[in-house]
C-alpha positions in Angstrom: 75.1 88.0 -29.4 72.2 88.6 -27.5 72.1 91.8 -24.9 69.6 91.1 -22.5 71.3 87.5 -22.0 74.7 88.5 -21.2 73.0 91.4 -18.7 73.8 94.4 -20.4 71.0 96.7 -21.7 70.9 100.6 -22.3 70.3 101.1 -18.6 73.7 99.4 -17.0 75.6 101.0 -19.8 74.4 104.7 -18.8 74.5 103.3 -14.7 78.3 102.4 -15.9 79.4 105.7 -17.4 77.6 108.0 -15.0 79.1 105.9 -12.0 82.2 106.8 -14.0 81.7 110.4 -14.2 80.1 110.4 -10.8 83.8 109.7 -10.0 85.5 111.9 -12.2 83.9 114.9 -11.0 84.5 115.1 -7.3 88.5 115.0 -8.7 87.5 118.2 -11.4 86.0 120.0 -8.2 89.0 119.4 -6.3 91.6 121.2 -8.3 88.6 123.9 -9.3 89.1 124.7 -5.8 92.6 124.3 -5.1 93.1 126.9 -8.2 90.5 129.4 -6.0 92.7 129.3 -3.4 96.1 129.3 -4.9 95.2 132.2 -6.6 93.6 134.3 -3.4 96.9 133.6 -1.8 98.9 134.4 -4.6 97.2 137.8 -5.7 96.4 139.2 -2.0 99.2 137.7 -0.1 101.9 137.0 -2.2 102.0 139.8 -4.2 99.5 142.2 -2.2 101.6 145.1 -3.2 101.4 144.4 -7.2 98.0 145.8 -8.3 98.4 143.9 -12.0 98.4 141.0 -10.1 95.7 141.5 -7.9 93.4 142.6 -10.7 94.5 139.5 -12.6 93.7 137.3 -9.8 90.3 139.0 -9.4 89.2 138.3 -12.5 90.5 134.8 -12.4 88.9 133.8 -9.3 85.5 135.2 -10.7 85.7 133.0 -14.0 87.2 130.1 -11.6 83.6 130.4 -9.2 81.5 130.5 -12.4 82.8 127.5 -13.6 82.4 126.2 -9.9 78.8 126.9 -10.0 78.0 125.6 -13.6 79.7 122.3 -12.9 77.6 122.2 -9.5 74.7 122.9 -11.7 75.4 120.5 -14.6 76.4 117.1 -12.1 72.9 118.1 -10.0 70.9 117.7 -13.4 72.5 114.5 -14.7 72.2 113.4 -11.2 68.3 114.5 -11.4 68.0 112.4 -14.8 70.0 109.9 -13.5 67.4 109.1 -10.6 64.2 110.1 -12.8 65.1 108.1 -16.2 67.6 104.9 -14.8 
């Protein structure tokens, strides 16, 4: 079977899955941010007299806004390849 005759080369394929990711990801950011805030209102309102759960939502939230910021980082480079290479 021949590739280029049917339409599909390396190009569409990679166009394909990164316009698959492309959707993927807005979805990942979502509930990123929807554990952010859950857990600000969980440790500071919820349970704002519980200092184990304060500290444990602290720390969450930092890891949670790390990831936030490396999966920013990571969709703005394949998105930077994506217009550079396809």
């Amino acid at each position: 079977m021949d590739l280029e005759a049917s339409g599909t080369t390396f190009g569409t394929l990679v166009n394909n899955f990164i316009g698959l990711i492309n959707l993927v990801i807005p979805l990942i950011f979502a509930v990123v941010f929807i554990v952010i805030i859950w857990k600000i209102i969980d440790a500071w309102i919820l349970n704002a007299d519980n200092d184990t759960k304060r500290a444990e939502g602290r720390q969450l939230i930092i890891v949670a806004v790390i990831v936030f910021v490396i999966m920013l980082s990571a969709w703005g480079i394949v998105s930077i390849l994506r217009s550079s290479l396809f």
